[in-house]
N, C-alpha and C positions, 0 to 999 in steps of 0.2 A: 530470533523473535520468540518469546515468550508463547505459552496456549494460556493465559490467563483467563478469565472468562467475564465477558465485558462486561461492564457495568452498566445499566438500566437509567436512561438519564428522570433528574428529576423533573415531572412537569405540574408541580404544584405551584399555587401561588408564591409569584417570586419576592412581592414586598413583605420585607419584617414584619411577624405579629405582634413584638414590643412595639413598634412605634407608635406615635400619638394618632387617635383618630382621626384619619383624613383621607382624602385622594390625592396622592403627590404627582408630578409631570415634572420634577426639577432636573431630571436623569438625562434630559432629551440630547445636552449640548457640552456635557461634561467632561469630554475631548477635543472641545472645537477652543484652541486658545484664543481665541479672536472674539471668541463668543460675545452678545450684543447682547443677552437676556440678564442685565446687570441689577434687576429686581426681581423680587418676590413679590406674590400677590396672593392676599389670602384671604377666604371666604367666609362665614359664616354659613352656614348651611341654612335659606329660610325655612321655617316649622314647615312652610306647607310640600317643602319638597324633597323632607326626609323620605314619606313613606314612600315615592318614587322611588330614590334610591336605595331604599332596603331592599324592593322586591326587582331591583331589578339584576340580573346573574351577571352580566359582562361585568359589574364593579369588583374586581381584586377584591376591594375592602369588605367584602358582603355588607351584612347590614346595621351597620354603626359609622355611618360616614356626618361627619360634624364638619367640618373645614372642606374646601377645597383649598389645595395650593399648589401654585403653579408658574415657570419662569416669565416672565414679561421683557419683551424689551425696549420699552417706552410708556412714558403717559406723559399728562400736564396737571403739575398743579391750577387748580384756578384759582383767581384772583382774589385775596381776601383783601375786605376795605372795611370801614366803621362808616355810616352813612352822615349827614353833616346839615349845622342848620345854618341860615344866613340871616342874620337878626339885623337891620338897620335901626342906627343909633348915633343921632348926631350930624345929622348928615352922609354917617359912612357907613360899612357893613361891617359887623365883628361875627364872629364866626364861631360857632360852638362843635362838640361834639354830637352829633343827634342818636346818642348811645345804644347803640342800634345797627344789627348787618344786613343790608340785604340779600336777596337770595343769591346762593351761588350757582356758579356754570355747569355744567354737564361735564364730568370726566371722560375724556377718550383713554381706551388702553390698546394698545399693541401688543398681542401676544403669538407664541408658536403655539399651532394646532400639533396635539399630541398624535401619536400612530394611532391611534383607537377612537380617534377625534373623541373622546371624553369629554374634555376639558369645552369643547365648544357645544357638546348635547347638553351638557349642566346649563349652558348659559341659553342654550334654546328651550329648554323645559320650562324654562325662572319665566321668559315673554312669553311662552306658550300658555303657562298656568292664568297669567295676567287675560290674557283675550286668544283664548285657543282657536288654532289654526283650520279650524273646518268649522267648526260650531260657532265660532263667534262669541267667548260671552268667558267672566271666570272660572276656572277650574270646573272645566268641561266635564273629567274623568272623573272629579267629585273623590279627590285623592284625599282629602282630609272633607268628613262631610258636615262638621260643624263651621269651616272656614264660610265668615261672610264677605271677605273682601277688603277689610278693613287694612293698614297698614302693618298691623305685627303681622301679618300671613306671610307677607311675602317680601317685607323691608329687612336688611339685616346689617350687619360691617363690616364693612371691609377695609383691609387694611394695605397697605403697599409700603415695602421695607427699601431702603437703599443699599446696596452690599458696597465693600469694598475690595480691594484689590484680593483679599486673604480668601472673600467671600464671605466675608462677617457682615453681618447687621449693623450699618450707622446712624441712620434715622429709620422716621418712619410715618408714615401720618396714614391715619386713622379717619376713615368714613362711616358716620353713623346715618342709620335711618334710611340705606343704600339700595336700591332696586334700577336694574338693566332696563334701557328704551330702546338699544339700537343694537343690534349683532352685524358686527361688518359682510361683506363678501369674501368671499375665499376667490383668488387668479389664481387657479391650478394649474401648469403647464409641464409635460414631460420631458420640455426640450431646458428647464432651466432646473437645477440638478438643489435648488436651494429647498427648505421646508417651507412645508404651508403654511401660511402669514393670517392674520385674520386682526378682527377690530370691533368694541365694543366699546359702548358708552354709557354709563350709569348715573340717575341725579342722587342727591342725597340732601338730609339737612342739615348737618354738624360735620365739621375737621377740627381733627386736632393733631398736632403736629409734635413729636419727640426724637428729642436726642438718646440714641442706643449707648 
């Protein structure tokens, strides 16, 4: 055995400072071959809750966090349709286009809660800011003090990728105009050896849907 003289582990920030601005959580599952988290999910950062995350220290990223992104393993598209007119004419009905969408459904997501639970304090800060949690009323903390409530505060895009077998990007569809209603429950239990599950739901006004 060697006297070499140990080396000092490194305990600085472990995520690359080349990489694109963001909070990543995709590391979580990347020896599980079975793995279920077969989408990506990525955020836009709303304006009003950058300077949240600038000042706040547990973020790796310090203070230029733009995106969140992070593995999902489930959502649903909703339903897109053109709404429709019924014109009678002749006795019968013919039928037009009524060139026109209604509104769409609330997206559900399914995601793994990160070790740092990050990923799911981002999405409680987003309904906090909206009607805070003791005070009652928008952006309590007065985190942006020009912010009136309006929809660019707090609406942003989010997008959701489909990966394939490689882990490559094959679609992708795109929500614009997006803000959180619902943060699910967490079923924590010691005795079931799996990771913490959790569930969120967000409306929006635009999809658009692409081929990668």
């Amino acid at each position: 055995m060697s006297n070499s003289r140990p080396v000092v582990p490194n305990l600085t920030c472990p995520v690359p400072k080349d990489d694109p601005a963001g909070y990543f959580t995709t590391q979580q599952s990347q020896l599980n071959v079975t793995r279920k988290d077969k989408f990506l999910l990525i955020i836009d950062i709303p304006t009003i809750l950058k300077p949240l995350l600038q000042k706040e220290d547990r973020f790796c990223r310090g203070g230029n966090l733009e995106r969140l992104q992070m593995s999902i393993w489930g959502f649903i598209v909703p339903q897109i349709s053109i709404n429709k007119l019924d014109i009678s004419y002749g006795g019968q009905i013919a039928k037009f286009s009524g060139l026109s969408r209604p509104a769409y459904d609330a997206v559900a997501i399914n995601f793994t809660v990160d070790n740092r639970f990050d990923n799911y304090y981002i999405l409680y800060k987003w309904l906090d800011i909206q009607n805070n949690d003791t005070k009652g009323y928008f952006d309590a903390d007065n985190l942006r003090p020009c912010a009136t409530g309006k929809g660019s505060d707090y609406k942003t895009t989010v997008t959701v990728m489909a990966l394939d077998e490689y882990e490559k990007p094959t679609a992708k569809w795109d929500y614009f105009g997006a803000f959180p209603t619902i943060l699910g429950a967490i079923n924590a239990s010691y005795r079931d050896a799996a990771e913490l599950e959790s569930t969120f739901s967000f409306e929006f006004s635009q999809l658009k849907m692409s081929l990668l």
